[in-house]
C-alpha positions in Angstrom: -12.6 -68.8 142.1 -11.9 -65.6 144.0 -10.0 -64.3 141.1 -12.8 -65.1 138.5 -15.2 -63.1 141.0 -12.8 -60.3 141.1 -12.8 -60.5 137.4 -16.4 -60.4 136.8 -17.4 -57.9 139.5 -14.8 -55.6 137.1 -16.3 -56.2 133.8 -19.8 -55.6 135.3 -18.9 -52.2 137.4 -17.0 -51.4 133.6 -20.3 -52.5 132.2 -22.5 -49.8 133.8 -20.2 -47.0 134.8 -18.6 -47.2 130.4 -21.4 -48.7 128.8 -25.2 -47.7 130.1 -26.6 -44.8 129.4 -27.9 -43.2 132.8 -31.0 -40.9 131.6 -33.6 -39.3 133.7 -36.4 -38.8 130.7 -36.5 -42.4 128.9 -38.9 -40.9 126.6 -37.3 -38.2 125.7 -33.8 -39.9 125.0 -36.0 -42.4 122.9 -37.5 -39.3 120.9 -34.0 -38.2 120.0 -32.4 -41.2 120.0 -34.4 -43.5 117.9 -32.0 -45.9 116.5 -31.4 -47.4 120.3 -32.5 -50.5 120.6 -33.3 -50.5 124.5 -33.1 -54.1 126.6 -33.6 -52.9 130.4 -34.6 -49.9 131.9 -33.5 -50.2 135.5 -36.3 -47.5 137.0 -35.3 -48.0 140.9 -36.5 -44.8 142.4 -39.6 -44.7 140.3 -42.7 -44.7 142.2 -45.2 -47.2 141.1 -47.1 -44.7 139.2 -44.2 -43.1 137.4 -43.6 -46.4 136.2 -47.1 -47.5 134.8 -46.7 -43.9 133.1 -43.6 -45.2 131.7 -45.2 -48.8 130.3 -48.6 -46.6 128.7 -46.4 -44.1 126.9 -43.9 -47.2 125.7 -46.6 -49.1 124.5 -46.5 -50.4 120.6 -47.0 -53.5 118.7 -43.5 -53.1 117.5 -42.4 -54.1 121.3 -43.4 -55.6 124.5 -42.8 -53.9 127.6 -42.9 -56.2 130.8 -41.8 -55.7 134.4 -38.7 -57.9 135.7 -36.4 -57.9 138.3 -37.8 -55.4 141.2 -38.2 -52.3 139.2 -36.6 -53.7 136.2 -38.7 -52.7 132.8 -37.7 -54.7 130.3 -38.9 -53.7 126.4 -38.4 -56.3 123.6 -39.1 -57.0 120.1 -42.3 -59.6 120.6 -40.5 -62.2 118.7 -37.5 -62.1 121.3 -39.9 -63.4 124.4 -40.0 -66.6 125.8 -42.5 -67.6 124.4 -41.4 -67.2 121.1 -38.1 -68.5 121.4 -39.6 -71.5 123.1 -41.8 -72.3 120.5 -39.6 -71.7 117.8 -37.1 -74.7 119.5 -40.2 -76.9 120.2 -41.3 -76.6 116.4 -39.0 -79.6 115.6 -40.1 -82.0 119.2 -43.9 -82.8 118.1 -44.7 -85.0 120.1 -43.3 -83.8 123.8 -44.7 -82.8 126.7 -43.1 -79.0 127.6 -42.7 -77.2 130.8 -42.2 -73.7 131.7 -41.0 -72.2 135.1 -41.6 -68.8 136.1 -41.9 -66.2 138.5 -42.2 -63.1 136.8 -44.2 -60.9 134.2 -41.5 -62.3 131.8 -42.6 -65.6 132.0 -46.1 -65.0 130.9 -45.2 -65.2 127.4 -43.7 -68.6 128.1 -46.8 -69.9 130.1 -48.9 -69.3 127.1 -47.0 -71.7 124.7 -46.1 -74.1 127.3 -47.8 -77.1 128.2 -47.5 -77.2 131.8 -46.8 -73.7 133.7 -45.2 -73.8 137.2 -44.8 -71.0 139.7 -42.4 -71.1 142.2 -43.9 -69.6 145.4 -41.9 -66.8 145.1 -43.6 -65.9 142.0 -46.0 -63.0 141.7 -49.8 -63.4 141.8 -50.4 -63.1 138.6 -48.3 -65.6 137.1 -49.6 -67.7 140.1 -53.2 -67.4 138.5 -51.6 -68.5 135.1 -50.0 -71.6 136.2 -51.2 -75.3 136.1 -49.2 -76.0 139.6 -46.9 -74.6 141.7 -43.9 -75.5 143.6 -41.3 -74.0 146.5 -39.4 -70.8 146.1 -36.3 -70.6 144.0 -34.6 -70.5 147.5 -35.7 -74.0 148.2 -34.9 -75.9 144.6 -38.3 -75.3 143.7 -37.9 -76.2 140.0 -35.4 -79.6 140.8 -38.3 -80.3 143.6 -40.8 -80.2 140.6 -38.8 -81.9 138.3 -37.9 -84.7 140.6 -41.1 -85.0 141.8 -43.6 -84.6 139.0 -42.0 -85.6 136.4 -38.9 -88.2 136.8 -40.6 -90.0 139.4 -43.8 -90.3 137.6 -41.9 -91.4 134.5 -41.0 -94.8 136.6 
């Protein structure tokens, strides 16, 4: 085990010291690089407004930008949300009953398409409003609580 977390804490410091671009104007790399197809922005000493900046001036139909992680922004192609991929897999189960756990602005997508939304306690206020019930934090099992509770023993 040790050496596998040796391993992987390698390929990761690899990953973002050889392999991440380190910019100080996103929208100004994304003007003159517009061929990059851009996962995370990692904006951790942006100030809250610097960020919202960010999200107004990154805003397009061709992607959706949504906060993760802390200060994480993440900006996707709409079809590669949760959401989406969820309901693309549930296209062929007609007649299931789905579930979504979340605790971020990345799971909002997913609430919409699920039929039963949980929060874990942990989760943010807003994604608290858009579930149908909550549970404990992540810290606490919160989704196996859930699962165990609501739905396996209410199965019986």
């Amino acid at each position: 085990m040790v050496e596998q977390g040796i391993s992987l804490m390698d390929y990761k410091t690899n990953y973002f010291e050889e392999t991440c671009y380190h910019v100080t104007d996103i929208v100004a790399f994304l003007t003159k690089h517009p061929d990059r197809a851009i996962l995370k922005v990692e904006l951790m000493e942006a100030s809250d407004i610097r960020h919202q900046m960010l999200r107004e001036k990154l805003k397009s139909p061709l992607v959706t930008v949504f906060t993760s992680f802390v200060k994480t922004l993440e900006i996707v192609h709409p079809l590669s949300s949760k959401g989406s991929a969820i309901q693309n897999y549930l296209k062929d189960y007609t007649n299931v009953t789905s579930f979504g756990f979340g605790d971020g602005e990345n799971d909002l997508p997913m609430f919409e398409v699920v039929d039963v939304a949980v929060a874990v306690e942990n989760a943010t206020e807003h994604i608290k409003q858009s579930s149908h019930h909550q549970t404990v934090s992540c810290q606490e099992g919160g989704v196996g609580k859930f699962i165990f509770e609501y739905i396996l023993l209410h199965e019986q």
